[in-house]
C-alpha positions in Angstrom: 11.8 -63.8 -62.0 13.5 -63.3 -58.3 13.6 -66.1 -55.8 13.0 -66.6 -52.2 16.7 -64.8 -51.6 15.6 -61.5 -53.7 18.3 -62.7 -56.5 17.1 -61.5 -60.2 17.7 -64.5 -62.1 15.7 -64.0 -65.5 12.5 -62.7 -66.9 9.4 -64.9 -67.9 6.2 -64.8 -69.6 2.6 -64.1 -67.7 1.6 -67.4 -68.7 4.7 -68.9 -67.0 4.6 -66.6 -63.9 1.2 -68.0 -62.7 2.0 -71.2 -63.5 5.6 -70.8 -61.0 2.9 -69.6 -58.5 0.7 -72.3 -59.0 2.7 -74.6 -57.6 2.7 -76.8 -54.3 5.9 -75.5 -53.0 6.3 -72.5 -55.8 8.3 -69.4 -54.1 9.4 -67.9 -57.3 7.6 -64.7 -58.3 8.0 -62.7 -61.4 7.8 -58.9 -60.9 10.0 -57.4 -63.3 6.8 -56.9 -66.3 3.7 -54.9 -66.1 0.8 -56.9 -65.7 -2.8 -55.2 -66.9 -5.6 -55.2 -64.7 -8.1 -57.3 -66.1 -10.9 -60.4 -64.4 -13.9 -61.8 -64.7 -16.1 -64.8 -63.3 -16.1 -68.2 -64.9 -19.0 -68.6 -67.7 -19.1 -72.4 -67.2 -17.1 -74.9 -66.2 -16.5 -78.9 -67.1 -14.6 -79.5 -64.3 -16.6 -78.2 -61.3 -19.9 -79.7 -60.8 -21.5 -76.4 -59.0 -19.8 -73.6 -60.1 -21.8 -71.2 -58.3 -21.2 -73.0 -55.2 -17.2 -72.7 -55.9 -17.4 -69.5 -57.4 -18.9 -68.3 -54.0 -16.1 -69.9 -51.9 -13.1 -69.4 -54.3 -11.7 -66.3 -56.2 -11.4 -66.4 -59.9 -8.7 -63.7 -61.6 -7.3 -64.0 -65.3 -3.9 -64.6 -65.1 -3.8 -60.8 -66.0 -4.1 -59.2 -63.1 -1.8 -57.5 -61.2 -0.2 -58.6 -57.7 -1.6 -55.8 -55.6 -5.1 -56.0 -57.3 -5.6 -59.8 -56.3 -4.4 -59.3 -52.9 -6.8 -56.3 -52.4 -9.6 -58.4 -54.2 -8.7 -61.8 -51.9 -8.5 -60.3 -48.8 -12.3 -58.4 -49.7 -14.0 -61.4 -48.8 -15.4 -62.6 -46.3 -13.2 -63.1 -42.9 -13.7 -66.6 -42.9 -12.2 -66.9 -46.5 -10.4 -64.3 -46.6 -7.1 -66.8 -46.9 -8.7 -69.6 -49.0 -7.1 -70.0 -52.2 -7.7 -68.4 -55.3 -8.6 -69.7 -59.1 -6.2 -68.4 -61.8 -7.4 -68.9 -65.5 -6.1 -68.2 -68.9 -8.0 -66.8 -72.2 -7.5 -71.0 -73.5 -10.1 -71.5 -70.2 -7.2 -73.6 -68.2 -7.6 -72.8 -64.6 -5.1 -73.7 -61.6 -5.6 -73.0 -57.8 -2.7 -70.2 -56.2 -2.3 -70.4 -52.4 -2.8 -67.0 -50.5 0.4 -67.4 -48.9 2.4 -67.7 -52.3 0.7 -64.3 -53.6 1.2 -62.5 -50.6 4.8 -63.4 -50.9 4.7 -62.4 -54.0 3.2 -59.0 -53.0 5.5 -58.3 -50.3 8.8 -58.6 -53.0 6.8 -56.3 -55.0 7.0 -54.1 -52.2 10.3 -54.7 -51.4 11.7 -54.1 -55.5 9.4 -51.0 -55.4 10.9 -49.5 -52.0 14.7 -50.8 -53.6 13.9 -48.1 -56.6 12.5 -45.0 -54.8 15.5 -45.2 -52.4 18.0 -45.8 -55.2 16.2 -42.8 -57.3 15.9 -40.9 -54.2 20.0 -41.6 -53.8 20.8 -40.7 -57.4 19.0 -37.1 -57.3 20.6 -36.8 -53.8 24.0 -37.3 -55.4 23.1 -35.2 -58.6 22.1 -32.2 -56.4 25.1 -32.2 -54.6 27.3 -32.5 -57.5 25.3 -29.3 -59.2 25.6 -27.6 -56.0 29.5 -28.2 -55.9 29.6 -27.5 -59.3 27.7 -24.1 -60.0 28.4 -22.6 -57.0 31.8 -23.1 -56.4 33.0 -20.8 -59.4 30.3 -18.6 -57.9 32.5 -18.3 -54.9 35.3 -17.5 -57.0 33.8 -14.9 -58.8 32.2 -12.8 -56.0 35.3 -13.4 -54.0 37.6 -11.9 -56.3 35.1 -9.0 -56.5 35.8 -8.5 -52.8 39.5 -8.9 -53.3 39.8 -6.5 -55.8 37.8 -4.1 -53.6 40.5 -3.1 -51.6 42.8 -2.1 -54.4 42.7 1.7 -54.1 44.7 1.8 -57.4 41.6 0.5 -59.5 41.3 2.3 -63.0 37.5 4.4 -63.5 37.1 1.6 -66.0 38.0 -1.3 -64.0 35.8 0.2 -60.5 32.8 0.1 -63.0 33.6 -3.0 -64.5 33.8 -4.8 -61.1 30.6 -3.6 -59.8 28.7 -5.2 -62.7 30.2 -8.9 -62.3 29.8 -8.1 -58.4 25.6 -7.5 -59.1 25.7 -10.1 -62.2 26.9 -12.7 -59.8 24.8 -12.2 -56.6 21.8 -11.9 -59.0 22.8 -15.4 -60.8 23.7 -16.7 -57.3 20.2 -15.8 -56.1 18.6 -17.6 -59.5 20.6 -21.2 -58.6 19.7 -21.1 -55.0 15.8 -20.8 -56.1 16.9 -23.8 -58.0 18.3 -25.9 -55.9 16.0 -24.9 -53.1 13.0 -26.3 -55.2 15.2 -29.1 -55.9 16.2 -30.0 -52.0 12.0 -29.6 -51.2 11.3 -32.3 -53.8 14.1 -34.7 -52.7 12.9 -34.1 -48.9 16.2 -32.5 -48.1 14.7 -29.7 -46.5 14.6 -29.2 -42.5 13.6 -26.9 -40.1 16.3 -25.0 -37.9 14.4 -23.2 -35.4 16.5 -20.6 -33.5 15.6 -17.9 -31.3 15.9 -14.0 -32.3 14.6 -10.7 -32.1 11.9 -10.3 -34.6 11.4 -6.6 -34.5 15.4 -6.3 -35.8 14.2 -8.8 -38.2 11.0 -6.1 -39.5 13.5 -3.5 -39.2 15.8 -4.4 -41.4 13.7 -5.9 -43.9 11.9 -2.3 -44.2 15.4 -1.0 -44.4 16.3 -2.9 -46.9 12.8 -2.4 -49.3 12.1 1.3 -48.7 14.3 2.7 -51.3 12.9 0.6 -53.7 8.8 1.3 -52.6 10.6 5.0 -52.5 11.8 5.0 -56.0 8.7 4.1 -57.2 6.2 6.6 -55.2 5.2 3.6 -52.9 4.8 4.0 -49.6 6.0 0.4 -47.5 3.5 0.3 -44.4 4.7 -2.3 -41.5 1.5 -2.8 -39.1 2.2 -4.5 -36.1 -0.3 -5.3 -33.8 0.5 -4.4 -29.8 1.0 -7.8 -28.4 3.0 -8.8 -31.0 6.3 -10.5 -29.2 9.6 -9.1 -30.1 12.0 -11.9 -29.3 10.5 -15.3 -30.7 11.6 -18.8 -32.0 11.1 -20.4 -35.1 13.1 -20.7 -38.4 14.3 -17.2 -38.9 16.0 -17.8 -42.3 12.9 -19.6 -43.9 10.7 -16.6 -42.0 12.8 -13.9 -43.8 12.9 -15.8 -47.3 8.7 -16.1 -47.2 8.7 -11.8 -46.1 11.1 -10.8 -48.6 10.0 -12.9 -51.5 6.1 -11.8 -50.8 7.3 -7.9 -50.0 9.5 -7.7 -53.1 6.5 -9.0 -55.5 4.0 -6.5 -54.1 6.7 -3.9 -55.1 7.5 -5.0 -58.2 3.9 -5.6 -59.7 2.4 -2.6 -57.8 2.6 1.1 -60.2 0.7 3.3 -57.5 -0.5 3.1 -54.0 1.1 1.3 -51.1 2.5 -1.7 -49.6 1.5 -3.3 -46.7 2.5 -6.0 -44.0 0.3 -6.9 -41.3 1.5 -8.7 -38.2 -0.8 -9.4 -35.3 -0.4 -12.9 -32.7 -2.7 -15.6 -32.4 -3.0 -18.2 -29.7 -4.7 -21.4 -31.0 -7.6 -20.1 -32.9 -8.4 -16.9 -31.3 -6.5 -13.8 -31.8 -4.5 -12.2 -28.5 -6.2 -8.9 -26.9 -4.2 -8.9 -24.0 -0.6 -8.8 -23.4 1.6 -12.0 -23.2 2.5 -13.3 -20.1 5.7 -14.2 -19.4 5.0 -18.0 -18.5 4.1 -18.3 -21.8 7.2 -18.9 -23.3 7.2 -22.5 -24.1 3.7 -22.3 -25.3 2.6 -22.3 -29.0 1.3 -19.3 -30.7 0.9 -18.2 -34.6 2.6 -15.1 -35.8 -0.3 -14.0 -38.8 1.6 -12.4 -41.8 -0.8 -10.2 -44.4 1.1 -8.5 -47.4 -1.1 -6.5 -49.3 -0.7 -4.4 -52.5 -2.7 -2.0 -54.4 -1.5 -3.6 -57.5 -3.3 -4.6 -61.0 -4.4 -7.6 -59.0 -4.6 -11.5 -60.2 -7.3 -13.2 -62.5 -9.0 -16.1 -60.7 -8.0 -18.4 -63.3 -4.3 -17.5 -63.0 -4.3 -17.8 -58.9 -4.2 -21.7 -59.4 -0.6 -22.1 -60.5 1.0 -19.3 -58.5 2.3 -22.2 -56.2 3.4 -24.2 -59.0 7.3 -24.5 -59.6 8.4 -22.3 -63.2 4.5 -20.8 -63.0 3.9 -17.3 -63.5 1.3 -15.4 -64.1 1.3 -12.7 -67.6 2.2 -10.1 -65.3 5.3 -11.8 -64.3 6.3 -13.3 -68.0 6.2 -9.7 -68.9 8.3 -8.3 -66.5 10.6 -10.9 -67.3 12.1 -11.6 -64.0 12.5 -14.3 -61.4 12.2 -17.9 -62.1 8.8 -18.8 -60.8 10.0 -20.3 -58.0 9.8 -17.6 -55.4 6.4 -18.7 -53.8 6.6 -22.7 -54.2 9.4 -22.5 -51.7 8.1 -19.9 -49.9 4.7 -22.4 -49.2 6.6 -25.1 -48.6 8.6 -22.8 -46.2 5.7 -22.0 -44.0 4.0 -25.4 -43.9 7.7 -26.4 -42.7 7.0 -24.0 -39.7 3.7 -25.4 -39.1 1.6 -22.8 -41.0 -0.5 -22.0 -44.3 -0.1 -19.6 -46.8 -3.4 -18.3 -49.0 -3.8 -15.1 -51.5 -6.8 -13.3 -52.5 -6.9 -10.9 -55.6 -9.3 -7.9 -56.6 -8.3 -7.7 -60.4 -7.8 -4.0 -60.4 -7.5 -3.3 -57.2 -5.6 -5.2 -54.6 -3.5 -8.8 -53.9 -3.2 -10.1 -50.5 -1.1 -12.7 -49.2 -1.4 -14.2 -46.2 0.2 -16.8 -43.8 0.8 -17.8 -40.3 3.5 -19.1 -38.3 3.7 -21.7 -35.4 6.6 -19.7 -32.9 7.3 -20.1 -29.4 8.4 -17.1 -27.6 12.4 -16.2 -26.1 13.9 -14.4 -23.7 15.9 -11.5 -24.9 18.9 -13.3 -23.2 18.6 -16.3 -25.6 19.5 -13.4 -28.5 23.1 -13.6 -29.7 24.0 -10.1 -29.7 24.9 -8.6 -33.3 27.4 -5.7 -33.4 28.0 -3.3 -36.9 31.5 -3.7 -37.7 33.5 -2.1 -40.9 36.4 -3.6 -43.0 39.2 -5.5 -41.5 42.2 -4.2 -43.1 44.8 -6.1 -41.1 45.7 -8.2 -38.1 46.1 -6.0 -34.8 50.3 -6.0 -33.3 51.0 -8.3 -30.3 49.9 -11.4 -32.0 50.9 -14.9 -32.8 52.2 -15.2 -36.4 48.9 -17.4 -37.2 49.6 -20.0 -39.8 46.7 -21.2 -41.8 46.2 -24.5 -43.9 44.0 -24.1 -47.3 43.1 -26.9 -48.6 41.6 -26.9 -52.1 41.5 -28.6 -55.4 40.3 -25.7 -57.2 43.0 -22.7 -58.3 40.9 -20.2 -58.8 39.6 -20.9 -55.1 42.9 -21.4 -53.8 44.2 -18.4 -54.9 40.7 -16.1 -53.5 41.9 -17.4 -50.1 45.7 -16.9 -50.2 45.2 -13.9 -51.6 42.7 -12.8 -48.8 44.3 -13.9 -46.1 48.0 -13.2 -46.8 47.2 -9.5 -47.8 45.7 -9.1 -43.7 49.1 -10.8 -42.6 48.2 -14.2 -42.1 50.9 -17.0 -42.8 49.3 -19.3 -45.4 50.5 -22.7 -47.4 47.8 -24.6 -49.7 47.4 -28.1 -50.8 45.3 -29.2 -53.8 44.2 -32.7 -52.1 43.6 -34.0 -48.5 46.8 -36.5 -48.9 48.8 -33.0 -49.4 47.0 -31.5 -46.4 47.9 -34.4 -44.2 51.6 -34.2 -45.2 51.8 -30.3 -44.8 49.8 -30.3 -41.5 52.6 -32.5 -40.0 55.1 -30.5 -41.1 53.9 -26.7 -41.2 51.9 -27.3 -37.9 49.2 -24.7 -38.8 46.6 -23.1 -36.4 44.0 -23.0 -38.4 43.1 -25.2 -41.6 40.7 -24.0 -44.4 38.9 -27.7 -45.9 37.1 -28.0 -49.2 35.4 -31.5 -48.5 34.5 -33.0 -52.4 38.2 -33.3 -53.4 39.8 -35.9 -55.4 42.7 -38.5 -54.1 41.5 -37.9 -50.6 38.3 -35.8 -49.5 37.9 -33.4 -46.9 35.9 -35.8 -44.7 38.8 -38.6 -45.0 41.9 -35.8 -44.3 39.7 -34.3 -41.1 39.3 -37.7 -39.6 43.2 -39.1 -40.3 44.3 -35.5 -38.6 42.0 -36.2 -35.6 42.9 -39.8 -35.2 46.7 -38.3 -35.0 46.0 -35.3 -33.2 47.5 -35.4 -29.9 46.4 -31.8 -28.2 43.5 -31.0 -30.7 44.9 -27.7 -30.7 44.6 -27.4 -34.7 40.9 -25.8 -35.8 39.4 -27.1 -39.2 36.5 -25.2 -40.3 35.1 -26.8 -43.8 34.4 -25.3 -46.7 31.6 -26.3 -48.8 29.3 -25.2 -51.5 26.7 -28.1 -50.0 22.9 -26.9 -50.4 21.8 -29.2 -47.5 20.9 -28.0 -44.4 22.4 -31.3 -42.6 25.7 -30.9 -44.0 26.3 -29.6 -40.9 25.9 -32.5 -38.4 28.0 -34.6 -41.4 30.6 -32.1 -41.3 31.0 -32.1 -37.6 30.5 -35.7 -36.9 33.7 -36.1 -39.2 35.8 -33.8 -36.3 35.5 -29.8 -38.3 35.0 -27.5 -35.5 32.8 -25.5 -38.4 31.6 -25.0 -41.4 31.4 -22.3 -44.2 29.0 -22.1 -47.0 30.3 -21.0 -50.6 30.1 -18.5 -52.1 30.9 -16.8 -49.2 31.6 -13.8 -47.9 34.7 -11.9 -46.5 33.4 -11.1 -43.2 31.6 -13.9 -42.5 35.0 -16.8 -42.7 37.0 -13.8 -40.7 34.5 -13.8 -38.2 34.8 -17.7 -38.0 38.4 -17.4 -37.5 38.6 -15.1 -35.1 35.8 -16.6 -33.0 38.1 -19.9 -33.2 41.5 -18.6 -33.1 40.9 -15.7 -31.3 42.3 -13.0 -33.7 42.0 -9.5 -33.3 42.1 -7.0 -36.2 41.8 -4.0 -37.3 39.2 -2.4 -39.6 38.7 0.8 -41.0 37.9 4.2 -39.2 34.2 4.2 -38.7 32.8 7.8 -37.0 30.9 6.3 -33.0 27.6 7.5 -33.7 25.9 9.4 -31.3 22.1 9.8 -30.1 19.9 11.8 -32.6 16.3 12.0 -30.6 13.3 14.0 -32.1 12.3 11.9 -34.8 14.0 9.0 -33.6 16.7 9.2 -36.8 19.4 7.2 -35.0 19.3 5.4 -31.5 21.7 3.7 -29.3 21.1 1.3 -27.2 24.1 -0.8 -25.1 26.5 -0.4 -27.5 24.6 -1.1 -30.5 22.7 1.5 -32.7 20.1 0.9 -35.5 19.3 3.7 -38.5 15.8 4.1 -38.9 13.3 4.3 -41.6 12.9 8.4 -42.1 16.5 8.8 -41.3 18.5 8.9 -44.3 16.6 11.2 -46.6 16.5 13.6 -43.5 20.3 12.9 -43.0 20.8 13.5 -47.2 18.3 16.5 -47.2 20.8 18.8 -44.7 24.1 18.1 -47.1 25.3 20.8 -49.6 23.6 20.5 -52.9 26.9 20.6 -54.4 28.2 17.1 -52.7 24.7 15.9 -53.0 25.6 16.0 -57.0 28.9 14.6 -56.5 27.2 11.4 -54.7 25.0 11.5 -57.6 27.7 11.7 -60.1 29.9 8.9 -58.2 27.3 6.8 -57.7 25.9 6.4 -61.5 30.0 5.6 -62.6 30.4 3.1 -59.6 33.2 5.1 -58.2 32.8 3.9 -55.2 36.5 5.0 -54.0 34.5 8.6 -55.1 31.9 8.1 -52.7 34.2 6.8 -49.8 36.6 10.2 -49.9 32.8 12.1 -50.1 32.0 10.1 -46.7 34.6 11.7 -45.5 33.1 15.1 -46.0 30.0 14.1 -43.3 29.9 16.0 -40.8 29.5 13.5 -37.3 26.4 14.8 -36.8 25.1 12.8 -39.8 27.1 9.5 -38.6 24.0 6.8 -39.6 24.4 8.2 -43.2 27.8 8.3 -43.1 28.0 4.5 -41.9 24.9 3.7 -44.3 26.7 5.2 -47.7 30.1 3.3 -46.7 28.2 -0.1 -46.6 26.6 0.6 -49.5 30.2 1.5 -51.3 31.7 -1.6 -50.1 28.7 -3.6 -51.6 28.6 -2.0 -55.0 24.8 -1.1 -53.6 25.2 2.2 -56.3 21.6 1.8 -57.3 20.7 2.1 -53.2 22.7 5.4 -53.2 21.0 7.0 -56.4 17.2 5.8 -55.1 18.1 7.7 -52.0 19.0 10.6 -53.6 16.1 10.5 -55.8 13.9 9.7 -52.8 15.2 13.5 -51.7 14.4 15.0 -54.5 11.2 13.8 -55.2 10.5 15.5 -51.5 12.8 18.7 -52.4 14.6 19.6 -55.5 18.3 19.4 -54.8 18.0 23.0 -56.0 15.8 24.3 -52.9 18.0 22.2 -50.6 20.1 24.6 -48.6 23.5 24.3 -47.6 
């Protein structure tokens, strides 16, 4: 039973709940029991003289029904008694009038208990995917960082180099399972948003095909990108979420496909029609569709199975089998593209071919609105004529702790570490660091509490926080902001990308390992430069690989199947500067643990040329 001030104050029977009602001045309403729809008219009455006649002004419900059914059913009739009051009555035959106004009161608490739960269940899996976002992916972090770390040790054991390459591939394989997880998860709670930026979508195409060839490659495919000639190159819509949809539809043609090819389609689309002409340029804030088609020549899907491919954990028997994935690869990539204002639909020719296809809502950019991206290698230290930098970590985890101080100190940073934001506030007024490093979900004091006491103290704002979190949500940024961190990083993350934050903030400069300055290759277009920046194309590598000595070819091959990647980094060495986009391609592959990248390539060679016709 709850009163007129919302207060729960006990629980009574049906009987007595329309009998509470039923009264002149009744408020009380009891919502906390199911109630089963059930009505009918009144067979005959002793009390009323002309039943019809009341029957045809009044409403009669058993005492049964549910709130929401005799509101609908009351306010059915006529206008001009739509608010008269209705007739309640019990199996005994007892009947009692309810005023309108007391069981519309009644329905409006219902409403107001029902709208009470969803937004306490909707707080509860809120707080339950944060906590299994902190939790899984935060050892995560510790384990790929540690990979990293132990990277540079030129001193590893043949044992240990192979050893390290499995947990590295191990862990960004697991990592990619939670984040399928917890991105289905974060779509069901609503937590999902749309962060449109603008970029260069033929770098985008480019280095998607890079990244899928040697797979399609080792397999016999052939990867086909079709773009249609008006098709804009610098656009602006949700880039990530565009990429996820491409490489989770791409990666499934090539997985289920034996024989054949692979195809993506791109051509624009203004409104309904599709674009002959080329764009003009006043068309930039106006809305167009990018249309996506990825088709296979694959086994194809049964009609019956094409239902569930967008339900979360389906699959359909060809994927069971292969015994990959979690089934959640094209839920979240639908709900991806009707986030960016589009529709995704496949059609299957058991047998013969599978295509997907979707559109995207995109405005175009200005190649000026493009942050410019430069290839970098290694940092291996901080460059001379520096401040001694002093950096803050701040974390409750050891095994976290220690992947930062060891990072950091071993490039020549100067770095103390707190468990707990009260620590951090007590070291940052005495160690007066640069830089500090927050974990947020800490016990004692959080991250969020420690940021805001330094800022209220903070006299020059000269110190930088940049928060560490291993938060799924895409407006953890704003939060993290709002509570005075300059920026964020995501966990697990990677080397480059928190040195890149610190340098962009701090202004450090380092120093990285040698890399060879590549030089134009024209002809075939193998490698092109282009203000400073340079981009290794499709056909280039295997041409590249093709003009090495058979001899080193072997050794690659060797090297690469024992994940000695220190092997394949002293045969770098050996390329002549000619071949710089393979040279720079092989070391990134190294530093990765991308072994199974170097061994498709070299089979992609000699599927073309036996490594024994292959001239020196």
């Amino acid at each position: 039973m709850i009163t007129n001030d919302s207060q729960i104050v006990g629980m009574i029977s049906r009987t007595q709940f329309f009998e509470w009602l039923s009264r002149p001045y009744g408020l009380e309403t009891f919502l906390k029991r199911p109630i089963k729809s059930l009505w009918r008219m009144i067979a005959d009455s002793g009390e009323i003289a002309d039943v019809e006649k009341f029957l045809e002004k009044h409403l009669v419900l058993s005492a049964t029904c549910p709130i929401d059914k005799a509101v609908e059913l009351a306010l059915k009739r006529r206008t001009s008694l739509a608010y008269e009051p209705i007739i309640i009555e019990w199996a005994d035959g007892r009947r009692r009038l309810l005023d309108m106004q007391v069981l519309l009161l009644a329905q409006s608490q219902l409403f107001a208990l029902a709208k009470e739960a969803a937004d306490t269940a909707n707080r509860a899996k809120s707080e339950f995917l944060a906590n299994m976002s902190h939790e899984l992916r935060t050892p995560l972090n510790a384990i790929l960082g540690f990979t990293q770390v132990m990277n540079r040790d030129p001193f590893l054991s043949t044992e240990q180099q192979q050893h390290l390459g499995i947990i590295n591939r191990a862990g960004e394989h697991l990592l990619e399972l939670i984040n399928d997880i917890l991105e289905m998860s974060k779509i069901e709670a609503g937590r999902i948003a749309l962060n449109e930026t603008s970029f260069d979508l033929y770098r985008l195409l480019d280095s998607l095909r890079e990244m899928l060839q040697l797979k399609a490659s080792s397999k016999g495919l052939q990867l086909l990108f079709d773009y249609a000639p008006n098709v804009p190159r610098y656009v602006q819509t949700d880039e990530r979420k565009l990429r996820e949809v491409l490489i989770n539809l791409l990666g499934n043609a090539i997985k289920f496909t034996q024989h054949g090819c692979v195809t993506l389609r791109l051509s624009m689309r203004n409104g309904d029609k599709e674009e002959k002409e080329e764009l003009s340029e006043n068309a930039a804030l106006s809305p167009y569709s990018l249309f996506f088609e990825v088709e296979d020549t694959g086994a194809g899907i049964a009609p019956e199975e094409i239902e569930q491919l967008f339900t979360a954990f389906g699959q359909t028997e060809t994927g069971r089998k292969s015994g990959e994935g979690t089934g959640l690869g094209l839920p979240i990539s639908q709900k991806f593209v009707q986030l960016m204002g589009g529709t995704i639909t496949v059609s299957s020719n058991p047998g013969q071919r599978t295509t997907f296809a979707f559109d995207v809502r995109v405005k175009l950019a200005q190649a000026a609105d493009i942050p410019k991206t430069h290839p970098t290698s290694r940092v291996i230290g901080l460059a001379p004529d520096q401040p001694n930098y002093r950096i803050l970590v701040v974390e409750d985890r050891l095994e976290s702790r220690l992947l930062l101080v060891k990072l950091l100190t071993s490039l020549g940073f100067s770095v103390r570490e707190a468990e707990n934001g009260q620590e951090a506030l007590e070291l940052w007024s005495s160690y007066s660091p640069h830089l500090i490093l927050m974990d947020m979900r800490m016990p004692v004091m959080d991250g969020y509490e420690a940021t805001t006491q330094i800022r209220a103290h903070l006299k020059d704002q000269t110190t930088v926080i940049i928060a560490l979190t291993a938060s799924v949500f895409e407006e953890e940024r704003n939060i993290v902001l709002s509570a005075g961190c300059d920026d964020f990083v995501h966990k697990p993350f990677r080397e480059e990308v928190l040195l890149e934050k610190m340098a962009e903030h701090l202004g450090v400069r380092y120093l990285y390992e040698e890399v060879k300055s590549p030089d134009v290759v024209s002809g075939d277009g193998a490698f092109e430069e282009t203000q400073g920046e340079f981009m290794i194309t499709d056909q280039s590598l295997s041409l590249h690989l093709s003009q090495m000595p058979t001899e080193w070819i072997e050794q690659l091959h060797q090297a690469a199947n024992k994940c000695f990647d220190h092997v394949i980094i002293q045969l770098i060495k050996e390329i002549p500067h000619a071949h710089a986009p393979l040279a720079i391609t092989l070391e990134n592959w190294a530093n990765n643990f991308l072994f199974e990248q170097v061994i498709d390539l070299i089979q992609q060679v000699q599927v073309k040329e036996p490594l024994s016709a292959i001239k020196n």
